[in-house]
Every structure is written in C-alpha cells, then in structure tokens.
BAZA-880852 format. One record per residue (C-alpha): residue in three letters; x, y negated, z negated. Coordinates in steps of 0.5 Angstrom, whole numbers, plus 500, padded with zeros to 3 digits. Each point is the difference from the previous one (the first is absolute). Example, Ala and Ser with C-alpha at 12.3 -4.5 7.8 and 13.67 -1.06 7.14 Angstrom:
% residues 2
PT rest   u   v   w
PT  ALA 525 509 484
PT  SER 502 493 502
***
This chain:
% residues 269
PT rest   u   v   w
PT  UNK 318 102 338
PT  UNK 497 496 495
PT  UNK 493 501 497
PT  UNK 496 494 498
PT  UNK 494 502 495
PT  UNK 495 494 499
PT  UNK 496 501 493
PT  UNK 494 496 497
PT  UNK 500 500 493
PT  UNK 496 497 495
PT  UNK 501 494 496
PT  UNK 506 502 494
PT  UNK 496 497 495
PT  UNK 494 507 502
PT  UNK 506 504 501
PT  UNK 503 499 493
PT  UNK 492 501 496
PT  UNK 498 506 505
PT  UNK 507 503 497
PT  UNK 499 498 493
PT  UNK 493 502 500
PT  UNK 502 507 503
PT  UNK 505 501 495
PT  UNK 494 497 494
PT  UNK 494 506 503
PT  UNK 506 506 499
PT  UNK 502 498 493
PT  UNK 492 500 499
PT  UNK 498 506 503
PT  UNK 505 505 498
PT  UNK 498 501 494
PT  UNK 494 505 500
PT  UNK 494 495 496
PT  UNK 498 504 494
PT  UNK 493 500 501
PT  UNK 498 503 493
PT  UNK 499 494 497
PT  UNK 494 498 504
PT  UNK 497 506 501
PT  UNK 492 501 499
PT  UNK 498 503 494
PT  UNK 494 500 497
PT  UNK 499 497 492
PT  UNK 499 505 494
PT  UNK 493 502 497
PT  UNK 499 495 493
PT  UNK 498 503 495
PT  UNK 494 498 500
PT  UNK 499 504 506
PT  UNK 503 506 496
PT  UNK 496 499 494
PT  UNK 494 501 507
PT  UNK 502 506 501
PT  UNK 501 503 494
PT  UNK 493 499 498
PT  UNK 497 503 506
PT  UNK 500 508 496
PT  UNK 497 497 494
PT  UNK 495 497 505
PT  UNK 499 507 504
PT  UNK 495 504 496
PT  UNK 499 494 494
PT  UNK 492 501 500
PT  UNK 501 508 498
PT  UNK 499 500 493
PT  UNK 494 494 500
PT  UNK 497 506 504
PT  UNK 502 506 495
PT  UNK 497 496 495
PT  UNK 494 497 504
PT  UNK 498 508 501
PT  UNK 501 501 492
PT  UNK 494 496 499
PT  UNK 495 502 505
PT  UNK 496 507 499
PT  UNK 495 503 495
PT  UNK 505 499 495
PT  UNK 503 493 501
PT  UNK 495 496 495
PT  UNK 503 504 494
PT  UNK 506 495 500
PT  UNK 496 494 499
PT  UNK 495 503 495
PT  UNK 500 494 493
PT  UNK 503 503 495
PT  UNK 495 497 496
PT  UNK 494 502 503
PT  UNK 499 506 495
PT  UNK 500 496 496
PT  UNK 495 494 504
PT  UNK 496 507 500
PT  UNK 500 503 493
PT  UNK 499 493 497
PT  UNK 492 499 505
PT  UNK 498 506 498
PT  UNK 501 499 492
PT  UNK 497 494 502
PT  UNK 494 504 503
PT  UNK 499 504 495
PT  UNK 500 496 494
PT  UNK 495 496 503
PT  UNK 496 507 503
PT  UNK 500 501 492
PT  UNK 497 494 498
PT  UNK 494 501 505
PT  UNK 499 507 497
PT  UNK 499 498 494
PT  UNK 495 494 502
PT  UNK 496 506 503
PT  UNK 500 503 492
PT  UNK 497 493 497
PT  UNK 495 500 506
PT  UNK 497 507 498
PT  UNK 501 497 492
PT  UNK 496 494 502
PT  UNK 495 504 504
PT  UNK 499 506 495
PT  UNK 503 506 505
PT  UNK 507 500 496
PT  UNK 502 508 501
PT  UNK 495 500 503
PT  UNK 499 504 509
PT  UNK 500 494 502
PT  UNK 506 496 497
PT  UNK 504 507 503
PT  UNK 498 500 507
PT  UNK 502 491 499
PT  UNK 507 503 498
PT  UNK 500 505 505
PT  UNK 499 496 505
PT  UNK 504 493 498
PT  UNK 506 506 499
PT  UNK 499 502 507
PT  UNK 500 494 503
PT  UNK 506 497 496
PT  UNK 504 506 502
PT  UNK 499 498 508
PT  UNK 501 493 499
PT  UNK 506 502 496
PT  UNK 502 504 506
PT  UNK 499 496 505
PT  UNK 504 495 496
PT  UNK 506 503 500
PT  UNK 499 503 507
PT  UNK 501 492 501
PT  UNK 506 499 496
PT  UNK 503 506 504
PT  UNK 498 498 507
PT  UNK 502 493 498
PT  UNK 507 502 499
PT  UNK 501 504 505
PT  UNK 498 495 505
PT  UNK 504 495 497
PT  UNK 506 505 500
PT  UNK 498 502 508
PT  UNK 499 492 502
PT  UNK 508 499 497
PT  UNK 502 507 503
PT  UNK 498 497 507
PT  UNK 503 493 498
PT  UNK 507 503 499
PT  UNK 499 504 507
PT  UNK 499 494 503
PT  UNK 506 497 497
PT  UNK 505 506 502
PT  UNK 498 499 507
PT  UNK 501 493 500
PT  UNK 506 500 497
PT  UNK 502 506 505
PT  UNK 500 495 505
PT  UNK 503 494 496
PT  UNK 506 503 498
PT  UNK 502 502 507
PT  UNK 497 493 502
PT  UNK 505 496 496
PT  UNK 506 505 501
PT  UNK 499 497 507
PT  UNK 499 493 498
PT  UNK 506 501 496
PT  UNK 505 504 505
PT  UNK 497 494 506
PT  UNK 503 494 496
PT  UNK 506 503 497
PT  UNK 501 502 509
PT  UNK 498 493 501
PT  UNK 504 497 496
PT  UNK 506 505 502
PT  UNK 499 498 507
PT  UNK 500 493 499
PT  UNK 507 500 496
PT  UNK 503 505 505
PT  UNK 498 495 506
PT  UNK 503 496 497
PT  UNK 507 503 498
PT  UNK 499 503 507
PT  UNK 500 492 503
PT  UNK 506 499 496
PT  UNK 503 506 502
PT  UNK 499 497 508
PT  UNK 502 493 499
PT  UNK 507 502 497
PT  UNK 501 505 506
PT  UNK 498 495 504
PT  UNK 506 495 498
PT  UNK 505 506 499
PT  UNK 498 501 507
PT  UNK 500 492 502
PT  UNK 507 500 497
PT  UNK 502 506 503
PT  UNK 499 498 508
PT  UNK 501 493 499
PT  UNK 508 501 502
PT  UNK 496 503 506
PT  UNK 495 495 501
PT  UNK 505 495 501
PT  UNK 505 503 504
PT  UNK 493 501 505
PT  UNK 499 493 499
PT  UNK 507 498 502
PT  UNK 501 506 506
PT  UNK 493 496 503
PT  UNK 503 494 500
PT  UNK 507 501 502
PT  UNK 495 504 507
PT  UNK 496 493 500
PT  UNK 508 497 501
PT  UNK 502 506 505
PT  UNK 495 498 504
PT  UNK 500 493 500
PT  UNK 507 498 502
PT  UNK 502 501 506
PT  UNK 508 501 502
PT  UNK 504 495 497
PT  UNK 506 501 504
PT  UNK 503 504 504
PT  UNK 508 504 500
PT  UNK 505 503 505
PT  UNK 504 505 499
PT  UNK 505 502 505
PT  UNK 504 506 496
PT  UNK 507 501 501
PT  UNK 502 507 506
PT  UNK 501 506 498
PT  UNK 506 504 502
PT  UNK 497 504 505
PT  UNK 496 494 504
PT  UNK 507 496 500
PT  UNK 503 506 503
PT  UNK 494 500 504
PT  UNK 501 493 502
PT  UNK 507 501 501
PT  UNK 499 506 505
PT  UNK 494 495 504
PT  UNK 505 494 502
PT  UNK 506 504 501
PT  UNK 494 504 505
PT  UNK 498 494 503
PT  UNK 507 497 501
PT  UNK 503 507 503
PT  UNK 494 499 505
PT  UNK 502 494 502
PT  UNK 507 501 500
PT  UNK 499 505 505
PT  UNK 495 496 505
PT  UNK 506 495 500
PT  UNK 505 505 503
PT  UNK 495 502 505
PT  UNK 503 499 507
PT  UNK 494 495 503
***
C-alpha cells in the first residue's frame, strides 16, 4: 500500500541561508575564544607614585632630631652656647675705661685739698677714702651689668634657637608630606591615565574579538525574522515505493479477497 506524505517547506532561498548560516556559527564557535587578551587588568603604579612611597620612612619620625637639638638649648645651661665670644673683652675694655676715669677724679680731690690748704691732711684722707669706696661700688655694679647684659642675651638667643627647633620639628614632617602628596598626586594622574589606556585598547581586543559573533547574531535575528514571516510556499507529495513485505501483504489480501469471492460463487443458491 502506498504512502502519501505531504510536507510544508520554507522558500528554497530561507533553506539555503538557514544551512549556510548553521555551517558559519559552527566554524565560529568551535574554537575556544582566548579571552586573555581582554581580561581586566589594573595599570602599574608610576614612578611617582613609587617615589611617594619611598619618601614616606623618611617622613616617619623626621621632627626627632629638631627635638633632640631643641632639649640642648633649654636648661640651666643653655645660654653657655650663645655667650659673645667678645664679651670679656666689651667687659674688660668698660671697666679700664671706668678706671682710668675714677683715677682722674682722684686726683681732682688732691688739687681740691691743695687749693684749699688740707693737702695731707684728715680731710683729704677720708675724701679719698670715700670716693675710693664709692668708686669701687659703682665699678661693681658696672660689671654685674656687663655680666647680667650678656647673659640675657645669650638666654634671649637660647630660647630663640628653642623656638626655632620646635617649628622646624613640624616643618620638616610638613614638607615631607607636601612632597609625598604631590609625587602621589601626580602618580595618580599619570597611572589613571596608562589605566585608561589600558581599557580603551581591551575594549578593541574585546570588540575585535566578539565581532564574528556579534554579526552572526545579527544574521541568525534576521533569518528568525524571515522564518517567521513567510509562510509555505509550496507543497510536495511523496508516495514511496512498497516494501518487499507490504507487496506480499498486499498480494496475500487480493488472493484472500478473490478466494472468498470464488467460494461464494460455487455456493449452491
């Protein structure tokens, strides 16, 4: 018996683009993609940045010989380091200076007592003696001035000094910082920069490599837009030929068929 199969088939032109795109995406997928050439990656640090870093231990703990040198000139004796080298000098040549004048007015009081007719005498003596007395305070006091000026200087300068250590101790640890901020900063920038590089040009390895792909999808949606769009444009009928055992299947019917008929003809009526 005969089998008649109706098939609906696309247009020729949607079979022969459907094969040629399947045979296209097996081509294009069977390699394995090597995806290390846009793998994420982040840009190595500049040397600025490196420079940064390394001036950081020399930051650390920069104020701690201002402080040392700061504690030398505070105590009892730190005005010994800023005392004139001079002033021995300033203080000898006042006090020779003194004398010599305490000498003339000594000898003021004896042509006093000549004029007045007590030279060598009592009164002359206790003259001398008291001028002499006197004299010697006032050179006293003069050289405890000398002295006391001296060593206030040398106390003001001392202190000076001090002060000047202390800002220095957070100045220095001040421009550390500053410096290690601006070699960061710049680092920064220029490693931003290498890293945005770094991007763009993973960006194309990655556009270049999924760009077979991307087309191919761009194809496949197309061709499904097409499969969806055109109906059957023709129809076709296939009868295949019997098989051995259906035409002796077929054979044994009719000879059933023309055996019963045979025997209803040679019943009696």
């Amino acid at each position: 018996m005969a089998l008649t199969q109706t098939q609906t088939l696309p247009a020729p032109f949607l079979t022969d683009i459907t094969k040629d795109y399947a045979t296209r995406l097996g081509a294009t997928t069977a390699p394995a993609l090597d995806t290390s050439q846009f793998a994420p990656g982040v840009a190595p640090q500049d040397p600025y940045q490196t420079e940064a870093y390394g001036r950081v231990p020399g930051g650390i703990g920069s104020y701690q010989p201002y402080i040392t040198q700061a504690g030398a000139y505070s105590g009892p004796t730190a005005y010994q380091d800023f005392m004139s080298p001079y002033q021995q000098d300033v203080i000898d040549t006042s006090l020779a200076e003194f004398d010599k004048q305490a000498a003339k007015r000594m000898t003021g009081i004896g042509q006093l007592a000549a004029q007045s007719g007590n030279l060598g005498g009592g009164r002359e003596g206790v003259m001398r003696s008291e001028y002499q007395s006197q004299s010697d305070l006032n050179r006293a006091q003069l050289q405890a001035q000398l002295l006391q000026g001296g060593f206030g200087q040398a106390q003001g300068l001392a202190g000076q000094a001090f002060g000047q250590q202390q800002g220095l101790a957070g100045l220095v640890p001040q421009l550390y910082g500053q410096d290690t901020a601006a070699y960061g900063a710049a680092g920064a920038g220029q490693q931003a920069f290498a890293q945005a590089e770094a991007d763009a040009a993973r960006e194309a390895a990655r556009m270049e490599a999924y760009e077979p792909y991307e087309r191919l999808g761009y194809l496949g949606t197309g061709i499904t837009g097409m499969l969806g769009g055109y109906p059957g444009q023709y129809q076709s009928q296939i009868t295949p030929n019997p098989s051995p055992l259906q035409s002796a299947l077929g054979i044994g019917t009719g000879l059933a068929g023309m055996w019963g008929a045979y025997q209803d003809f040679m019943r009696p009526k």
